[in-house]
N, C-alpha and C positions, 0 to 999 in steps of 0.2 A: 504494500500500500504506500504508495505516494503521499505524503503532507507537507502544503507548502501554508506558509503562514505569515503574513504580512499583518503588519501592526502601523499605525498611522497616529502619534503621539496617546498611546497605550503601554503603560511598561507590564510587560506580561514575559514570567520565566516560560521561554519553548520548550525546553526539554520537557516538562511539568507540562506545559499542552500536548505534546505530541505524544505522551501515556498516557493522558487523560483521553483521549481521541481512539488512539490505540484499544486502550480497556472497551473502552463504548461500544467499538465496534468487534471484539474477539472473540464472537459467538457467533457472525456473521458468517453463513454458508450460502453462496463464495463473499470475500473479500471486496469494500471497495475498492477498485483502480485507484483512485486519485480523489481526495480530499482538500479542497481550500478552505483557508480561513483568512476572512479580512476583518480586521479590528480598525478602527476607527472612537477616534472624539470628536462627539457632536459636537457639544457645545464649548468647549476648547477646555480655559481653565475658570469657568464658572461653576464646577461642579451639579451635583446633581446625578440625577441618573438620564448619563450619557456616552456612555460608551456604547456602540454597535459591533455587533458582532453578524457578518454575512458568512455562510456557511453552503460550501458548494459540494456535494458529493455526486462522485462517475460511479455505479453502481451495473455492474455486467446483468443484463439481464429486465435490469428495472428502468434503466437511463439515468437521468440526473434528478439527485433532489437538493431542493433551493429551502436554504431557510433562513431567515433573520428576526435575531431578538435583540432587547437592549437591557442592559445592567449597569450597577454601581460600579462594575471593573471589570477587567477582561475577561476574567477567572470565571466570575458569574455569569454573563455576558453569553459564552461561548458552553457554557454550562448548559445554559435553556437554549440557545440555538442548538445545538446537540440535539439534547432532549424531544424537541421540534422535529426535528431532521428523521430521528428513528420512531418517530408513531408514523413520521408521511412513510416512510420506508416500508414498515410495519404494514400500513394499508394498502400500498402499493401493491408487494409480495403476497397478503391475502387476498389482491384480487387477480391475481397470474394465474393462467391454467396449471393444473398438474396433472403430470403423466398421461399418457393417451388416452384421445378421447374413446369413449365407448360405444360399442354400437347398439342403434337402439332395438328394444326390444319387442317380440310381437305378438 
């Protein structure tokens, strides 16, 4: 799995994101390809809750899920964009066919 992670006046430790991303998704059967993360400060240094977190996952199978939430800090932030990211995933893959279709009966 690919993770790239851009930060835009957010101090956020990467290694500590890309386990936390990692963990999130270690049950996934198959793997995403390629996971972004873009952090962002809204509102600069006004505080508040502003920090964005956009959250881009390549998913074989499912295609791409898009997610964006906002938090008091990156950690947070990228926490529920996560969070976000694997119930769309989650809904996705429950509506995928499985295994061949059946023929019907008479």
């Amino acid at each position: 799995m690919d993770i790239s992670i851009r930060s835009a006046g957010v101090s956020l430790d990467r290694a500590a994101a890309r386990r936390f991303i990692a963990d999130g998704f270690a049950r996934l059967v198959p793997a995403p390809r390629r996971v972004e993360v873009d952090l962002s400060d809204v509102n600069g240094p006004r505080g508040g809750v502003d920090t964005r977190c956009a959250l881009r996952i390549e998913m074989p199978g499912a295609g791409v899920i898009v997610s964006e939430e906002r938090g008091e800090n990156g950690r947070l932030a990228l926490g529920r964009a996560l969070g976000r990211a694997m119930r769309a995933l989650r809904r996705r893959l429950d509506r995928r066919p499985r295994g061949r279709p059946r023929a019907p009966r008479n």
